[in-house]
FIFIVEX-559218 format. One line per 2 residues: number of its first residue (from 1); their letters; for each residue x, y, z of N, C-alpha, C. Coordinates in nm, 2 decimals. Last residue first. Layout:
NUM = a = X Y Z X Y Z X Y Z ~ ...
//
This chain:
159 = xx = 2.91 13.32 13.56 2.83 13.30 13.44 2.85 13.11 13.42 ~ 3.08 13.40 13.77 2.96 13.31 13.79 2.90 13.29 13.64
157 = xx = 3.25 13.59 13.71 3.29 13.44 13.71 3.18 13.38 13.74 ~ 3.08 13.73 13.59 3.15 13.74 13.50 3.21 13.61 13.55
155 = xx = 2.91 13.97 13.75 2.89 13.82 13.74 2.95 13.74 13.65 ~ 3.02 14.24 13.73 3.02 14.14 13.88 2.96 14.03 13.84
153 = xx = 3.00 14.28 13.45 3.03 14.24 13.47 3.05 14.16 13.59 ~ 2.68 14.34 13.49 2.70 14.21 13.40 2.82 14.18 13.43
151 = xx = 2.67 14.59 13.60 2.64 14.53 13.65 2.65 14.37 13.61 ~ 2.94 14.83 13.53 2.82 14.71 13.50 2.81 14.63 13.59
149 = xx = 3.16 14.92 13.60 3.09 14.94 13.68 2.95 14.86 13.67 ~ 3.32 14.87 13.37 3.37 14.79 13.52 3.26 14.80 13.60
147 = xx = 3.29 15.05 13.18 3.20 14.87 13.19 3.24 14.83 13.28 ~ 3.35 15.33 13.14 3.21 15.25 13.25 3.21 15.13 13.25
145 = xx = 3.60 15.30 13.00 3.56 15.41 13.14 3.44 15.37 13.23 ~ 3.49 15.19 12.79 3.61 15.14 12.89 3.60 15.20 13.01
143 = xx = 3.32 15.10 12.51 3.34 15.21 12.66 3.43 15.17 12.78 ~ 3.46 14.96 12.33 3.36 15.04 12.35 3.31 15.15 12.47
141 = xx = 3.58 14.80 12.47 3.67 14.88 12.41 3.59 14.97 12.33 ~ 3.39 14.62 12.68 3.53 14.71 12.72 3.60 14.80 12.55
139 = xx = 3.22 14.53 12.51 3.15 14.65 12.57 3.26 14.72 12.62 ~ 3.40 14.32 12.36 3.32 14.46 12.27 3.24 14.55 12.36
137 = xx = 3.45 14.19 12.57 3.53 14.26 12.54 3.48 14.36 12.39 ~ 3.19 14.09 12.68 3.26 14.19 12.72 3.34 14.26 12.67
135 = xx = 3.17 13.90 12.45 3.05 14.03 12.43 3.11 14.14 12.53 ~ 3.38 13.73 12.50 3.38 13.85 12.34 3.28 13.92 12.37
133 = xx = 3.25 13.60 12.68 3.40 13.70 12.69 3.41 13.77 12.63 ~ 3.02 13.53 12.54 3.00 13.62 12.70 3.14 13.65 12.68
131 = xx = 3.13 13.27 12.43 3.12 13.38 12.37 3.08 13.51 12.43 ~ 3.36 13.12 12.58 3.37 13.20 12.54 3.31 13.33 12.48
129 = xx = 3.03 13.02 12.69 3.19 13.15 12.76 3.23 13.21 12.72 ~ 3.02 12.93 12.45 2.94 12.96 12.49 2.97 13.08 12.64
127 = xx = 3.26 12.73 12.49 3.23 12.76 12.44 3.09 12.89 12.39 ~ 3.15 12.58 12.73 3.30 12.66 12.74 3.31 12.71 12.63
125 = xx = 2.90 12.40 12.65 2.95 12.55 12.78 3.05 12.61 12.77 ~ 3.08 12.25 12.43 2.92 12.37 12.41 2.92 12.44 12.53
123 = xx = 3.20 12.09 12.61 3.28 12.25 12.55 3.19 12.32 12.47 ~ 3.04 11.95 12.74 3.12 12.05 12.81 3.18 12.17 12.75
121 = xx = 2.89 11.80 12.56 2.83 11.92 12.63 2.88 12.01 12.69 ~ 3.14 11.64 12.49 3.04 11.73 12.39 2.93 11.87 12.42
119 = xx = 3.12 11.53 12.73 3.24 11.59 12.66 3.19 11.72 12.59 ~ 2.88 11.39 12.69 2.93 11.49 12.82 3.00 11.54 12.77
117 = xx = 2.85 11.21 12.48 2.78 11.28 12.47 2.81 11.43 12.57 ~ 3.07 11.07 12.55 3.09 11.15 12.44 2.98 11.27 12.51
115 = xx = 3.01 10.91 12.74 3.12 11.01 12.83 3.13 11.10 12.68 ~ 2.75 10.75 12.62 2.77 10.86 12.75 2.84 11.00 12.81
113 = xx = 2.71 10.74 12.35 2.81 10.70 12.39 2.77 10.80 12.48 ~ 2.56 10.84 12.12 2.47 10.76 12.21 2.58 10.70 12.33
111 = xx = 2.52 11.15 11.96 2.58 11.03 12.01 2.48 10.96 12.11 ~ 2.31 11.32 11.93 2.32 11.23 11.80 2.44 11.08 11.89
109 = xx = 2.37 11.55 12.10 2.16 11.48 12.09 2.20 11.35 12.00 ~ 2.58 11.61 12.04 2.54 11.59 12.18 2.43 11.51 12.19
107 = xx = 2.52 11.76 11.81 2.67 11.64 11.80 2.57 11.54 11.93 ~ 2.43 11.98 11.93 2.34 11.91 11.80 2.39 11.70 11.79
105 = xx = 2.63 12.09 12.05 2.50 12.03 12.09 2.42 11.97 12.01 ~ 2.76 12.13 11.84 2.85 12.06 11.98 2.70 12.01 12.05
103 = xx = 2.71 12.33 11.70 2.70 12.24 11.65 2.74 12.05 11.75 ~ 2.65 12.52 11.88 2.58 12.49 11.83 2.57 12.33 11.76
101 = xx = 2.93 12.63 11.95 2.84 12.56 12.05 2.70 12.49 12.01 ~ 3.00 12.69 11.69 3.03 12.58 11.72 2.95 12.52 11.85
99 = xx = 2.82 12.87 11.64 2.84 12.78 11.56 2.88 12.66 11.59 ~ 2.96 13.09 11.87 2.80 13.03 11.86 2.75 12.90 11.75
97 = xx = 3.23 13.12 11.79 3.18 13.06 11.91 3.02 12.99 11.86 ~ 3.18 13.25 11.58 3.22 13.10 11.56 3.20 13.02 11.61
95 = xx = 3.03 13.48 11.63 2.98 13.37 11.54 3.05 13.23 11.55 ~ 3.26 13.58 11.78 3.18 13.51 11.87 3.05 13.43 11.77
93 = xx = 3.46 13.66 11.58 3.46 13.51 11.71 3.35 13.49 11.75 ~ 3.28 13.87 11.44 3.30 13.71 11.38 3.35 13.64 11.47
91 = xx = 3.32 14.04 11.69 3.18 14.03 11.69 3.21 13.87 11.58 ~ 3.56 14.10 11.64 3.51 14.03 11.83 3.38 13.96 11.80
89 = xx = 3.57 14.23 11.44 3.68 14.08 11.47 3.63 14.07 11.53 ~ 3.45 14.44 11.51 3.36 14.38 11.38 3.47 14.23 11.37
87 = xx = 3.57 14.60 11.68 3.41 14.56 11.73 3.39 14.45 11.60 ~ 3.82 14.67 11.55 3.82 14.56 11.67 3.69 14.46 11.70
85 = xx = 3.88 14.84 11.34 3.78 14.73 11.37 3.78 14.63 11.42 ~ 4.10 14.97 11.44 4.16 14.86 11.38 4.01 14.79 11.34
83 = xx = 4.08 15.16 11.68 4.09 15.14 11.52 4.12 15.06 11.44 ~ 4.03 15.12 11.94 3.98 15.08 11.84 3.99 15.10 11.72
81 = xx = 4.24 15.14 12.16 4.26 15.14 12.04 4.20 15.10 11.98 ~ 4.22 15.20 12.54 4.19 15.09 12.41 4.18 15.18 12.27
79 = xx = 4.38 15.30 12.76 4.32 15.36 12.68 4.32 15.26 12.57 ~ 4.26 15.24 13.12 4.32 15.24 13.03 4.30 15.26 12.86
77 = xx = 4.04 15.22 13.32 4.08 15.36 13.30 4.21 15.36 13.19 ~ 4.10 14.87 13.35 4.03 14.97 13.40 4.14 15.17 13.39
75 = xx = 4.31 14.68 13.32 4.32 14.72 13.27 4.21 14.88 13.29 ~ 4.27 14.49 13.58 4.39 14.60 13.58 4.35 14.68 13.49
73 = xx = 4.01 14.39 13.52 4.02 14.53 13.63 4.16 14.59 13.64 ~ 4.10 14.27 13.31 4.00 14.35 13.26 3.99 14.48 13.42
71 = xx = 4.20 14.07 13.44 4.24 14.17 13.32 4.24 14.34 13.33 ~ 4.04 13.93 13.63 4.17 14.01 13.68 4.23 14.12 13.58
69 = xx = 3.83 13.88 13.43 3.81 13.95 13.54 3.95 14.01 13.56 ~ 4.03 13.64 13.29 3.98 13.80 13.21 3.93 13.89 13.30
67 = xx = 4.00 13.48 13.51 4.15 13.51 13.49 4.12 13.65 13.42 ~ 3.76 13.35 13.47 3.77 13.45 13.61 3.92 13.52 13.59
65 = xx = 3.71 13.31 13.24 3.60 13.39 13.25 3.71 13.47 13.41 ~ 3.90 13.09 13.22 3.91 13.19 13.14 3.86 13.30 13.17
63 = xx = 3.92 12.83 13.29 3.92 12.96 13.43 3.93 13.05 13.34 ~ 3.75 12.52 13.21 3.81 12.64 13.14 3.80 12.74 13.30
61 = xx = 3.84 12.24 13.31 3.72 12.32 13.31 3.78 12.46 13.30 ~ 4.00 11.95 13.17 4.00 12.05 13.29 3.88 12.14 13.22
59 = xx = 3.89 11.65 13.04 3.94 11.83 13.01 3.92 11.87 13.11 ~ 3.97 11.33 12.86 3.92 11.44 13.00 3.96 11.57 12.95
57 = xx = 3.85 11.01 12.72 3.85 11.20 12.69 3.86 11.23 12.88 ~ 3.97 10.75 12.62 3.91 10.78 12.74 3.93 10.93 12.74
55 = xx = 3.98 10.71 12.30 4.06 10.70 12.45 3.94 10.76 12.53 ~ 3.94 10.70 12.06 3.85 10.63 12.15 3.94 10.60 12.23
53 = xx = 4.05 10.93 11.88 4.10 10.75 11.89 4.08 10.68 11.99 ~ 3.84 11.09 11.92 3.86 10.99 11.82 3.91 10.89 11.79
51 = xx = 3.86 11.16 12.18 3.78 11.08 12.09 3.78 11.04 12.01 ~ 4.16 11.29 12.15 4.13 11.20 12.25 3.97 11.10 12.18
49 = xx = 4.08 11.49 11.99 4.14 11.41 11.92 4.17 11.31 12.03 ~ 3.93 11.63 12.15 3.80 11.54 11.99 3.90 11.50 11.96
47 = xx = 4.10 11.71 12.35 3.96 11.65 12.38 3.91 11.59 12.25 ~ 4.25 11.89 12.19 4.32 11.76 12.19 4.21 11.65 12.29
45 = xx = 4.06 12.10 12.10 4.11 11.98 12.02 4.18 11.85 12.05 ~ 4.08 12.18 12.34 3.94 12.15 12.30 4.03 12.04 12.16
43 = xx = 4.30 12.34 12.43 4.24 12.18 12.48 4.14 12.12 12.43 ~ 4.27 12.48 12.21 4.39 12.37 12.20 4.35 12.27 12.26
41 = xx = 4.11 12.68 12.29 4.05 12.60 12.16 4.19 12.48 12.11 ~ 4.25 12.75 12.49 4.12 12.67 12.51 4.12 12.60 12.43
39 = xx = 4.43 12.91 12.35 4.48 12.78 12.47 4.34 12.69 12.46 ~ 4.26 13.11 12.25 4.29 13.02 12.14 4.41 12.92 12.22
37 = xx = 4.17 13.23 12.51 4.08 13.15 12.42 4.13 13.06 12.35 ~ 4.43 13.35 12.56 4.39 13.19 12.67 4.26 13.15 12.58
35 = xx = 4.48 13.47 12.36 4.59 13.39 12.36 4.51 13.31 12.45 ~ 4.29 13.71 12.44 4.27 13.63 12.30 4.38 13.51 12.34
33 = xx = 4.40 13.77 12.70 4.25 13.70 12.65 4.29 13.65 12.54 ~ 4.61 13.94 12.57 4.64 13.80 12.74 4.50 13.72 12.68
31 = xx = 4.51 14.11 12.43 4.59 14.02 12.37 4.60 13.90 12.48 ~ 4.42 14.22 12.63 4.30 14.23 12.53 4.38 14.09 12.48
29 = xx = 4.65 14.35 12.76 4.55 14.27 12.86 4.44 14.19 12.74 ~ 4.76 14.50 12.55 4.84 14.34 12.59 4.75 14.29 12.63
27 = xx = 4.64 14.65 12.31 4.64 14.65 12.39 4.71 14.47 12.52 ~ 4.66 14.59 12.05 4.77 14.68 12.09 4.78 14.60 12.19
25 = xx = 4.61 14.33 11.81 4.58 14.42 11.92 4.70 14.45 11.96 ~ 4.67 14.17 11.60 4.63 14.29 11.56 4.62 14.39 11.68
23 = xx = 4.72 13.93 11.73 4.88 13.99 11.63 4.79 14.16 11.63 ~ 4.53 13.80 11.79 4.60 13.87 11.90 4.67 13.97 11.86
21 = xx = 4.39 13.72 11.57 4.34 13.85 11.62 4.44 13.92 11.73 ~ 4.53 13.55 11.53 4.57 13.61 11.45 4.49 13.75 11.43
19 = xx = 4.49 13.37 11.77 4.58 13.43 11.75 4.63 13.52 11.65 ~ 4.22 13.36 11.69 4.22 13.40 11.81 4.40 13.48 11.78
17 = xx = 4.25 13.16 11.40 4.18 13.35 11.43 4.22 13.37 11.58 ~ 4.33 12.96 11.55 4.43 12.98 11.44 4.40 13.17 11.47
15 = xx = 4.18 12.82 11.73 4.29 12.85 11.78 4.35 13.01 11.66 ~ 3.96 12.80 11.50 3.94 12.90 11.59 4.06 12.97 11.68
13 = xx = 4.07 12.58 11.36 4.07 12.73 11.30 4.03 12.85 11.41 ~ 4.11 12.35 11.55 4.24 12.46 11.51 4.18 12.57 11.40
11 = xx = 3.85 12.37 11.58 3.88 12.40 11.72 4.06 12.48 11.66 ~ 3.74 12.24 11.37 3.68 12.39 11.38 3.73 12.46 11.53
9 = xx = 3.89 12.03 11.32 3.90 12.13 11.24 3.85 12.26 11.29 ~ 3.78 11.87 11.53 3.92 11.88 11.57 3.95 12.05 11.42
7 = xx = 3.51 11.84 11.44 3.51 11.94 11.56 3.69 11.99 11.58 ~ 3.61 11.68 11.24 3.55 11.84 11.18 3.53 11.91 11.34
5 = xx = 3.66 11.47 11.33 3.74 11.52 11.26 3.72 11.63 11.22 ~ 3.47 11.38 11.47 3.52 11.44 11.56 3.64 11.57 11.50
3 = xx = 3.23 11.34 11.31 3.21 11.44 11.39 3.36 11.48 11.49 ~ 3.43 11.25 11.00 3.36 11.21 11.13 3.33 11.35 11.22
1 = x = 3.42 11.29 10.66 3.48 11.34 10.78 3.38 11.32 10.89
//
């Protein structure tokens, strides 16, 4: 299996959990996120399956981080549902996230093709987003009543 064919694997398993974390959430705004991550992990596939058949790769630049802002402030003073072990699903995405950004950079140092090697780097950042999304969204359903007021989040589209 080629680097691309195993990034194209590890982008529809992540699509796959995102949505099959959505199915478990109550809350909609929580669900609106999980559904644009596992969008993401769509463009991101159809980016390594653009590589692979040595087309010319492009990808728009993820607005995930600034769209979850809008969420996440409607959602403010609303009542999240953690029973379900929400904190311990948020917390395995963002291993996967980290795995993959990982491995996306590792990929990155090994090609020698230019627009690969960028590609490659791009969604190690968007990736890597994602995973700062999931760290919010375990501080939002952990304490909901104060994480607006954080100071981590006012930088949420700047990250």
């Amino acid at each position: 299996m080629n680097i691309f064919e195993y990034a194209m694997k590890l982008e529809k398993d992540g699509e796959k959990y995102y949505r099959e974390l959505s199915e478990k959430v109550n809350s909609p705004g929580i669900k609106n996120i999980l559904n644009m991550l596992a969008d993401d992990e769509v463009k991101h596939y159809k980016t390594f399956k653009s590589m692979a058949k040595k087309t010319n790769p492009s990808m728009k630049e993820t607005d995930v981080l600034k769209q979850s802002k809008n969420i996440f402030t409607k959602m403010k003073g609303t009542k999240v549902d953690p029973d379900i072990g929400q904190k311990d699903l948020y917390k395995k995405a963002q291993e996967i996230e980290e795995k993959s950004k990982e491995f996306y950079e590792q990929k990155a140092s090994e090609v020698h093709d230019p627009v690969q090697k960028e590609m490659l780097l791009k969604i190690a950042e968007e990736e890597k987003r994602h995973y700062f999304l999931l760290e919010n969204i375990i501080n939002f359903v952990s304490r909901p009543e104060t994480w607006l007021e954080d100071a981590e989040f006012n930088h949420l589209e700047e990250y």
